[in-house]
Structure formats: C-alpha cells, structure tokens
C-alpha positions as CSV (number, residue, x, y, z in Angstrom):
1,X,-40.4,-24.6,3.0
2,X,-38.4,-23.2,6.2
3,X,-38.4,-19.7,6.7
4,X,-34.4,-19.9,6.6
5,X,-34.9,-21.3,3.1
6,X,-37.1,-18.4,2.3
7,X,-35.0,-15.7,3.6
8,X,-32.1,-17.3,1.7
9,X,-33.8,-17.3,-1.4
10,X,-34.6,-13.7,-1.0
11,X,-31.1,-12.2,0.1
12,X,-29.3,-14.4,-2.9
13,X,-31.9,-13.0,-5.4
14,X,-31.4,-9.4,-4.0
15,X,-27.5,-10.2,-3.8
16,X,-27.7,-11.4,-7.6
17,X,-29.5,-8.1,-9.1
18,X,-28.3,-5.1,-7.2
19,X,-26.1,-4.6,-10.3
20,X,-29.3,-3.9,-12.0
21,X,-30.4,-1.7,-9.0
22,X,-29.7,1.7,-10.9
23,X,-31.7,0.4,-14.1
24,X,-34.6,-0.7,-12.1
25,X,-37.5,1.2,-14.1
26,X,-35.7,0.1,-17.4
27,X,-37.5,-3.3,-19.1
28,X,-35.7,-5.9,-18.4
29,X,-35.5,-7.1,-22.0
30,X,-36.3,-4.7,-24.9
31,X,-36.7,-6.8,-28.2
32,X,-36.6,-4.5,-31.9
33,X,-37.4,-5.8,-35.1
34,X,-35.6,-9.2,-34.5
35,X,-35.4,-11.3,-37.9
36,X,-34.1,-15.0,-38.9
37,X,-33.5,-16.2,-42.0
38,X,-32.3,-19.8,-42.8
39,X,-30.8,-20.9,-45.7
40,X,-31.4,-24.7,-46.5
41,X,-29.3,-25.3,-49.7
42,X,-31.0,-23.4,-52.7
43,X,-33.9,-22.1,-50.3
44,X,-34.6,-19.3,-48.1
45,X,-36.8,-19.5,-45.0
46,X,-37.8,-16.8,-43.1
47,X,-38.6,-17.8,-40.0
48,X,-39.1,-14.5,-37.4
49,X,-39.9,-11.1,-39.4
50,X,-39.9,-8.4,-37.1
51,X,-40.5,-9.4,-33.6
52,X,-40.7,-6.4,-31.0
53,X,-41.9,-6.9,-27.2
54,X,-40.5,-5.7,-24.0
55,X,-40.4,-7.6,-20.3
56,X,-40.1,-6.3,-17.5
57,X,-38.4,-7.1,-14.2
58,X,-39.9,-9.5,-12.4
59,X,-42.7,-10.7,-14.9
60,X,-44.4,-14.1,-15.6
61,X,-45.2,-13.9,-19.5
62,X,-46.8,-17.1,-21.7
63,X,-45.5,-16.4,-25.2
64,X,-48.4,-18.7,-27.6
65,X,-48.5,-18.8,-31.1
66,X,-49.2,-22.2,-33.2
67,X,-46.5,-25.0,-34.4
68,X,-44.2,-23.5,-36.7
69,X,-44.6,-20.0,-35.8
70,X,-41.1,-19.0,-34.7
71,X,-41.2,-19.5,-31.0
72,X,-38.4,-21.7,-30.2
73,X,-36.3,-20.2,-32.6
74,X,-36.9,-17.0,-30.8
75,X,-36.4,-18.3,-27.2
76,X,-32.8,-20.0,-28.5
77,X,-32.3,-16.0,-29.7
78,X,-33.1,-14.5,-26.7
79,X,-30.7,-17.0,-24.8
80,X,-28.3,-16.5,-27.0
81,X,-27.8,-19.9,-28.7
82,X,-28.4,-18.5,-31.9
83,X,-28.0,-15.1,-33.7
84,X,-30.7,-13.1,-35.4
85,X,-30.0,-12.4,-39.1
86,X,-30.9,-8.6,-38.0
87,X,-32.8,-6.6,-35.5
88,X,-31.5,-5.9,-31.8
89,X,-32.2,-6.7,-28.0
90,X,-30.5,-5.1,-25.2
91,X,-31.3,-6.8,-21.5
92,X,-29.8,-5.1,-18.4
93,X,-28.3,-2.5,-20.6
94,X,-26.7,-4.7,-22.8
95,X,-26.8,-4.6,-26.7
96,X,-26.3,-8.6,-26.4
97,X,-26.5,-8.6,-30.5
98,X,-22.7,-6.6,-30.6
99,X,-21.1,-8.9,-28.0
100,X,-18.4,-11.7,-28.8
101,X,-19.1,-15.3,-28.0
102,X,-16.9,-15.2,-25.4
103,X,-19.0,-12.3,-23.8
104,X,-22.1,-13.9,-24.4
105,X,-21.2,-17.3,-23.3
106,X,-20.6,-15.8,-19.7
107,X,-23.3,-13.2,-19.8
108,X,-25.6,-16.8,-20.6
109,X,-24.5,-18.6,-17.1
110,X,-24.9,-15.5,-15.0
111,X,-28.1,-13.8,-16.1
112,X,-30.1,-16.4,-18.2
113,X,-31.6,-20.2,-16.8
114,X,-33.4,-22.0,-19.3
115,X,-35.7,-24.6,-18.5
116,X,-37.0,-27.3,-20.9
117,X,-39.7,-29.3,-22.0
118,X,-37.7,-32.5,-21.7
119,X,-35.7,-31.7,-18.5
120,X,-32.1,-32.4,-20.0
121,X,-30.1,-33.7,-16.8
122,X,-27.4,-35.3,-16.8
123,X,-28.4,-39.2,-15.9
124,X,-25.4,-40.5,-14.2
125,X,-25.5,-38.0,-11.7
126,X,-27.2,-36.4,-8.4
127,X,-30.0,-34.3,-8.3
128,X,-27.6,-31.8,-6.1
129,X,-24.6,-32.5,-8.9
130,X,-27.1,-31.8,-11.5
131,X,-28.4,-28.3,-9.7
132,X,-24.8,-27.3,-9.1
133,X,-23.4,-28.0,-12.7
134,X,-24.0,-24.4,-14.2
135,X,-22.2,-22.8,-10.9
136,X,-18.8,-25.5,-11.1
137,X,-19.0,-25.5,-15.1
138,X,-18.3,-21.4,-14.9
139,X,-15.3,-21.7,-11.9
140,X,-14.3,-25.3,-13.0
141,X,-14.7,-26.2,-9.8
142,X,-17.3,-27.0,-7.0
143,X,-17.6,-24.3,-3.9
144,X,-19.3,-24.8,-0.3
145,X,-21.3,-21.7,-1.2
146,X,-22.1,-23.6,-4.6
147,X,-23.2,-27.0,-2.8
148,X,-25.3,-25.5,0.0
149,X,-27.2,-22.7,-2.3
150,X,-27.8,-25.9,-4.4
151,X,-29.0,-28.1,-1.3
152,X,-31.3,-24.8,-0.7
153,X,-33.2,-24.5,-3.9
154,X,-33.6,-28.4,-4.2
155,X,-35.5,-28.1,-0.3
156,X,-37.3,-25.3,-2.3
157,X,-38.4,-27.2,-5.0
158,X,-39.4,-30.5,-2.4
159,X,-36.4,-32.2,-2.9
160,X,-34.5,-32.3,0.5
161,X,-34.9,-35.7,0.5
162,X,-34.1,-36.4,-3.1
163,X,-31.3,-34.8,-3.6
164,X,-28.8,-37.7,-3.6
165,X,-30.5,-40.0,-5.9
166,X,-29.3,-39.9,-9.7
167,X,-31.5,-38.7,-12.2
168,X,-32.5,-42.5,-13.4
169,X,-34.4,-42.5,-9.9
170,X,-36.4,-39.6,-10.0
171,X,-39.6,-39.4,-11.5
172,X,-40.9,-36.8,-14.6
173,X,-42.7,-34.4,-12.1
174,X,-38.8,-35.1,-9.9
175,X,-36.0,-34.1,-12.8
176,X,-38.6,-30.7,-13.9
177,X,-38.3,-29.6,-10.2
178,X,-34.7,-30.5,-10.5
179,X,-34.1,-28.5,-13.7
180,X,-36.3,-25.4,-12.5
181,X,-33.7,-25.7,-9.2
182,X,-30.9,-25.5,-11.7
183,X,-32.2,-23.0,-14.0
184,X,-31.9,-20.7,-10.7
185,X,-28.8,-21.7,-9.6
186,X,-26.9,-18.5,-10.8
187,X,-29.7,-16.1,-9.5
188,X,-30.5,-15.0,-13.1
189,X,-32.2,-12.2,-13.8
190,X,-34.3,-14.2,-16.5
191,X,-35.5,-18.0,-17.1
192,X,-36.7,-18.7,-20.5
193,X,-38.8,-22.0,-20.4
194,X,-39.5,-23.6,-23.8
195,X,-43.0,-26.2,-23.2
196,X,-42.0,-26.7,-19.3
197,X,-44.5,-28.5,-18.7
198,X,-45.4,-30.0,-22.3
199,X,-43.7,-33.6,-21.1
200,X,-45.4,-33.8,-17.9
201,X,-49.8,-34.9,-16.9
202,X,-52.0,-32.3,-15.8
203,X,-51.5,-32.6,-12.1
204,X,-47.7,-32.7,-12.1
205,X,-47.5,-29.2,-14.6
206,X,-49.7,-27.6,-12.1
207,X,-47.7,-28.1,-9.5
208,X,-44.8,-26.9,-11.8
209,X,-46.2,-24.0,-12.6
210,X,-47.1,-23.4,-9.5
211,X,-42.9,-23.6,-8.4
212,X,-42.4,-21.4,-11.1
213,X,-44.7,-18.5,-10.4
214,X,-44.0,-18.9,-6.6
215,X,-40.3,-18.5,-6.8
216,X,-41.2,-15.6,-9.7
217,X,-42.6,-13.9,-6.9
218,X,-40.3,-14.7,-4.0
219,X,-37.1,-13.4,-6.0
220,X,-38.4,-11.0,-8.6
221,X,-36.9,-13.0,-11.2
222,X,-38.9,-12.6,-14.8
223,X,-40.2,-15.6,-16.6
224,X,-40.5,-16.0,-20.4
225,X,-42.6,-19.3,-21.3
226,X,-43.4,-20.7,-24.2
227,X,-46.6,-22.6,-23.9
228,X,-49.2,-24.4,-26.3
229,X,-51.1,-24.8,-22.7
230,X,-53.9,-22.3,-22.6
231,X,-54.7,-22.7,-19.2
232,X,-51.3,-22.2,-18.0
233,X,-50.9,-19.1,-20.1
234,X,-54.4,-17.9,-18.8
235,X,-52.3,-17.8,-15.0
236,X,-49.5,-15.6,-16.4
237,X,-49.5,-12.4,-15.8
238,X,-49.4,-11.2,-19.4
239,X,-49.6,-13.1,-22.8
240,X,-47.7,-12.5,-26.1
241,X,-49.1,-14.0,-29.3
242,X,-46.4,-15.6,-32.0
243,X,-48.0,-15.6,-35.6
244,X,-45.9,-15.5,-38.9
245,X,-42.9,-14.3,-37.4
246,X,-44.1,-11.6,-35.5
247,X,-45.8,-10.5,-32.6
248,X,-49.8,-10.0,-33.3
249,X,-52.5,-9.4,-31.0
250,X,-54.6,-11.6,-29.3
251,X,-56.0,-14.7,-32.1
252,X,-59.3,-15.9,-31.7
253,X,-58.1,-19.7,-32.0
254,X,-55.0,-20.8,-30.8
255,X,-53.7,-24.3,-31.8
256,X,-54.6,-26.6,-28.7
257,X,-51.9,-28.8,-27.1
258,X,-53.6,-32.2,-28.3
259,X,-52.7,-31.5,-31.6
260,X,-49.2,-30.4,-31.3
261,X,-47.2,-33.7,-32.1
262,X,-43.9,-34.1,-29.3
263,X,-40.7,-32.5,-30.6
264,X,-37.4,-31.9,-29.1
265,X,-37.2,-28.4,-27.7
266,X,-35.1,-25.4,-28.8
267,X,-33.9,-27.3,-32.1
268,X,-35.0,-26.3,-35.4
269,X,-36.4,-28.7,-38.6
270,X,-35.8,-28.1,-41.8
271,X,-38.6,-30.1,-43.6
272,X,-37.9,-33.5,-42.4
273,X,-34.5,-33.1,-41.8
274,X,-33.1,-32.3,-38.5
275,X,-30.6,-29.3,-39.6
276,X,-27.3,-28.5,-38.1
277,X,-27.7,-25.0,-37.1
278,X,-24.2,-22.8,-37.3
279,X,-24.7,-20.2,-34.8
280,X,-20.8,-19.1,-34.0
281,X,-20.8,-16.9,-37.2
282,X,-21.4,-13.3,-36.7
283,X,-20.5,-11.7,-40.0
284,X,-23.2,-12.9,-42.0
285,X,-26.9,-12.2,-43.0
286,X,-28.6,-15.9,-42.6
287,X,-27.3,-19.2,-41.0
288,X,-26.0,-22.5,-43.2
289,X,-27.9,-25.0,-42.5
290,X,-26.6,-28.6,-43.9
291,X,-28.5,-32.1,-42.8
C-alpha cells in the first residue's frame, strides 16, 4: 500500500468520526437487556433473553456461541434490520431503539458496514461500482469524491488492478476483499461481520482477517465478528460468548466450525421453514413470522 493510500485512509477515518470526538471515552455501543421473541403461528420462540455487552471505539471483538444461539439474530439487531421485542442500545449517543425507520435507515449507511459470510455483490457489476454502491445509493447519484475514495480502499484491500472486472471474474478470496472495501466506504464508525470468513479456505480467511484487523487499526474503526472460527477469535482483541440468549462467560467447549452445516447469513429459520421476518413494525411485543 502507498503511503498516499495510508494517509488517505487515516484523514477520511478522522474526517468521518470527529462528530464523535466529544464522546470519545463513551463505549461505542452500550447493549441493555436486549430480547427477541418470534411468533411462528400458535408458538413462541424466544430467541435472545437479555443480552448486555459494551464495545468500545476502535475494538476488534469475536462474538462465539454455538448454532442456534442467537447470534445473527443479534448482529441483524445491532444493524438495525430488525427490532428487539425489548431492551435498549444507544451507539454514538443514540437510543437507536426510539428512532423511526426513516432515521435508522440513514443512521445504517453512515455509521454501520456489514460484511458477510457470502460476500453479497452485485454480479453484473465492477468491483469499483460494487465499492461505491452504499455512497451513490444514499445521494442517488455517483461523486468524484465517491469514485476516487472507492478506487482508494480497493488499492487498500490489493485490488488496484481488479477493480474493473465484474464480480463473475473475481475469485472468493477477490469479492470478500471487495465487500470489506465496501463495508468501509462510508467511514463507519462500526462493521458488523456475520461468518466473514466462514465461505472462504484457511489461507484466504487469514489473509482476510488480516485486512480486517489492519484497517481496524489504521482508522480506529470497531469490529463486531461473529465467528465459529476459534482461531480467528483467539486474534481478536476480546471475545464475547453467545449461549441461550445471553451473554455467558467463557464455555469450556465451543461448537467447532466442521460441524456447523452452511447457512445463509443474517436470515432466520423457523424449523425448516425459511420465515419472512416483519421488521417495519414498531408498536408491538414480538415479530409475525409467516412461511
């Protein structure tokens, strides 16, 4: 990487957060007594009962826990995709549970990137077009600024010469360094990554990782993955443990990744029927679920 690169990185990042400047000793993200219910017909399912953490700025945390125990749900909370049936989390000051969707649909593109275990890019276009998407989708437009902080972050990632090929052309190891590049494109303040590297062989989620925890530290942005990868969440810099809906300390045994069977990430299954989740209402205790 160029050192122009690198001092770009590090004045957008600083550019991005100096709203957050006067809160700097606050957590980041304070979670309280989150809970989610679903309702599948005649049944009840309560799938997070009380989850409380904190993050701070500029952290790399491994969330762990075993198939089932509420993790995705909870990153889709935390992003907010979904609403919690109760409980609260404020990040940057923000009570994000008492905003409209309006509100939280913007304060999603400018403080939150997400990046997933199957790299969701769009396949008929450029690796650039696909970094720049969450900057044109908010101004319904493309900028200069737009293309060339997009053209940056794919040289960051090792992509300079990559950057015009469509998705179809680049490998699996390629499209994850293309969607960590667009989880940053907004200079958020937090990327929740749900399995990151849970589609990807050893060698290539190393070197993701490694991306991950080297931009972490180049632009103080925090990190919240979920992992069944031990040994990745061994090189975080702090671990929180997922079991029956709430936060517990460390297990002795935590289900390995050879066992966990491949599922689509940040989507919930009720028994074996995908379930259309409702997530727009506001005014009431659980979600209807329907198959």
């Amino acid at each position: 990487m160029s050192a122009v690169t690198t001092t770009a990185i590090h004045s957008t990042a600083a550019a991005g957060h100096s709203s957050a400047a006067a809160t700097h000793d606050a957590p980041l993200l304070e979670v309280r007594d989150i809970r989610k219910v679903f309702v599948d017909r005649d049944f009840q399912t309560s799938v997070l009962k009380g989850v409380n953490f904190t993050l701070q700025r500029g952290e790399m945390v491994a969330m762990l826990g075993p198939s089932g125990s509420g993790k995705s749900t909870l990153l889709s909370i935390l992003g907010t995709l979904m609403r919690p049936t109760s409980g609260s989390f404020r990040m940057q000051g923000r009570e994000l549970t008492q905003l409209r969707e309006a509100e939280l649909s913007d304060f999603r593109n400018q403080q939150i990137g997400f990046i997933f275990q199957y790299h969701h890019l769009l396949p008929d276009f450029t690796a650039l077009e696909n970094v720049l998407f969450p900057h044109a989708g908010r101004l319904w437009r493309e900028t200069r600024a737009g293309r060339e902080r997009a053209a940056m972050l794919l040289e960051r990632v090792g992509l300079r010469d990559r950057m015009n090929y469509r998705a179809t052309r680049l490998s699996g190891g390629q499209k994850q360094r293309v969607a960590i590049a667009r989880a940053l494109m907004n200079q958020p303040a937090l990327v929740l990554a749900d399995e990151p590297t849970g589609n990807l062989d050893r060698e290539n989620a190393d070197q993701a990782f490694a991306l991950m925890t080297e931009i972490q530290r180049e632009t103080g942005t925090t990190f919240l993955l979920s992992t069944h990868d031990r040994e990745l969440a061994e090189r975080c810099e702090r671990r929180i443990y997922i079991a029956g809906g709430v936060v517990v300390d460390q297990p002795q045994s935590i289900e390995p990744a050879s066992t966990i069977a491949a599922r689509p990430a940040m989507r919930v299954i009720a028994g074996d029927v995908p379930a259309v989740i409702d997530h727009t209402r506001s005014g009431g205790d659980v979600d209807r679920r329907r198959a």
